[in-house]
C-alpha positions, -999 to 999 in steps of 0.1 A, spaced: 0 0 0 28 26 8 44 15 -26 6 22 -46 2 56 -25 26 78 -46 28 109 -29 1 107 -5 25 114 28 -1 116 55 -13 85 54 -5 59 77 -10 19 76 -21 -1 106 -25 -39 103 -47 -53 131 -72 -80 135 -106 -62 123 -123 -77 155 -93 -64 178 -87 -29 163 -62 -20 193 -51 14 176 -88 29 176 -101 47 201 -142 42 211 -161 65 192 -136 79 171 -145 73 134 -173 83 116 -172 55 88 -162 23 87 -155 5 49 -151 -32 50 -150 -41 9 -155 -79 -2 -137 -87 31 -159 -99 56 -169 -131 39 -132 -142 48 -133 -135 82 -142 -162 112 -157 -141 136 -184 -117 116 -198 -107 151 -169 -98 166 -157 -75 131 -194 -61 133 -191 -53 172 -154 -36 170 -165 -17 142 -198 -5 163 -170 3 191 -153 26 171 -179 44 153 -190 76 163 -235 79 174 -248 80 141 -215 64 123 -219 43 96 -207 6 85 -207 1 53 -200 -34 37 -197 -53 5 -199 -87 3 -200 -122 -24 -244 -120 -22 -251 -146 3 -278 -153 -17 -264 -163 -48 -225 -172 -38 -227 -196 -14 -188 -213 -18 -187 -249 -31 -224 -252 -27 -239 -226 -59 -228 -226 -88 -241 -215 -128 -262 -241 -148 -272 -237 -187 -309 -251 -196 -302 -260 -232 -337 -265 -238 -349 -228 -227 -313 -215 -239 -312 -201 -203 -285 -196 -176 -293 -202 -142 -278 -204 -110 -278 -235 -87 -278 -228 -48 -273 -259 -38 -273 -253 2 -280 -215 16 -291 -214 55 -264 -237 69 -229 -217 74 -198 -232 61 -160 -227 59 -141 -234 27 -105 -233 11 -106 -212 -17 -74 -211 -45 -78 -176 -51 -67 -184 -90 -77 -212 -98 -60 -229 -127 -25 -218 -121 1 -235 -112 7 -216 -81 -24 -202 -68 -29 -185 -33 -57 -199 -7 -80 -181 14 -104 -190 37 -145 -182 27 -174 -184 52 -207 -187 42 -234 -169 63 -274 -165 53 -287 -129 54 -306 -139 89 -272 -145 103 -258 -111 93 -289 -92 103 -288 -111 140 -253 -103 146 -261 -61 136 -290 -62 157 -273 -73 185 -250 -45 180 -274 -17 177 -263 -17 139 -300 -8 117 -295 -13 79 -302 20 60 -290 10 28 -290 -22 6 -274 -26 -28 -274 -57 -50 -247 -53 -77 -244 -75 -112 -211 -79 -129 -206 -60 -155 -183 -89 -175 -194 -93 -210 -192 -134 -221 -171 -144 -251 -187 -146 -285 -205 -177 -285 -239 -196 -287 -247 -187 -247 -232 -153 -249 -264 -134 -247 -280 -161 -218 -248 -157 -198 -250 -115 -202 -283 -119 -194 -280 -139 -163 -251 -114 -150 -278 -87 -151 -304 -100 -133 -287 -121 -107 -266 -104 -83 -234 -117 -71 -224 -85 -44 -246 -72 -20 -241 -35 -5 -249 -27 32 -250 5 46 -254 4 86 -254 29 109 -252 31 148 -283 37 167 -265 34 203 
C-alpha cells in the first residue's frame, strides 16, 4: 500500500485484527468500509461489534460482500438449460454456514488460498442487531463482465444482469 500511494504522505497503515482494532479509540471514526472482506473473516460478530465500538452515534458501517444469496462457496454454482437456452444459477445449500478453502486463482500452477465463510442474510442481520447496527441502505450489484462470443453469450449476459453476485450494506449506529 505505501508502494501504490505515490505521494500521499499523511497517510498511515495499521495492520490489526478487524475484530481487535487495538489502535482505535471508542467513538472515534465516523465511517467504517469493509469491501468484499468480511466473507473471509471467522468471527463476523466480533468484526461487526469492533467496528460499532469505534464508530462515532450516528457512524456508519458500510459493507460489501460475495451475495449470500447467490454465492454460497462450493455449494452454488451456474447451470445452462439448453432446452430454454437459459442460464441459471444453482444454490445448492443457503441457510447452513460453512468454511471453505478457496485457491484464489484457480488454474495456475501456483495459486494463493484463502479461507470463505458462508453466512445467510438472517445470520448477518442477528449479529447487527445485536450491535445496535440498523440497515439504511442495501445494494445488490451485477457484474458487468461481457461473455465471449458464443452460442450462450447473450443467456450468460443476461444472467449477469439480473442475478446479483455482491450485496451492498450500509449500517449505521443507533446506540
Amino acid at each position: 500500500a505505501r508502494g501504490r500511494s505515490g505521494v500521499i504522505s499523511n497517510v498511515s497503515y495499521v495492520v490489526a485484527s478487524a475484530d481487535k482494532l487495538l489502535f482505535a479509540k471508542d467513538e472515534n471514526f465516523d465511517v467504517v468500509v469493509c469491501v468484499l472482506a468480511l466473507q473471509n473473516m471467522e468471527n463476523i460478530s466480533g468484526v461487526v461489534a469492533e467496528a460499532k465500538r469505534v464508530l462515532v452515534k450516528g457512524g456508519r458501517l458500510v459493507l460489501v460482500v460475495n451475495h449470500p444469496a447467490f454465492r454460497v462457496p462450493r455449494r452454488s454454482n451456474w447451470g445452462f438449460d439448453e432446452k430454454a437456452g437459459v442460464q441459471f444459477r444453482r444454490i445448492d445449500a443457503y441457510l447452513s454456514s460453512s468454511r471453505v478453502n478457496i485457491e484464489m486463482s484457480p488454474g495456475q500452477k501456483e495459486s494463493e488460498k484463502t479461507i470463505s465463510y458462508h453466512h445467510s442474510l438472517q445470520d448477518f442481520f442477528k449479529v447487527f442487531s445485536k450491535n445496535g447496527l440498523a440497515v439504511t441502505r442495501l445494494e445488490e450489484w451485477i457484474s458487468h463482465k461481457e461473455s465471449a462470443k458464443g452460442p450462450r453469450q447473450r443467456a450468460e449476459d443476461q444472467a449477469r444482469k439480473e442475478i446479483p453476485l455482491f450485496l451492498m450494506l450500509e449500517l449505521k449506529r443507533s446506540f
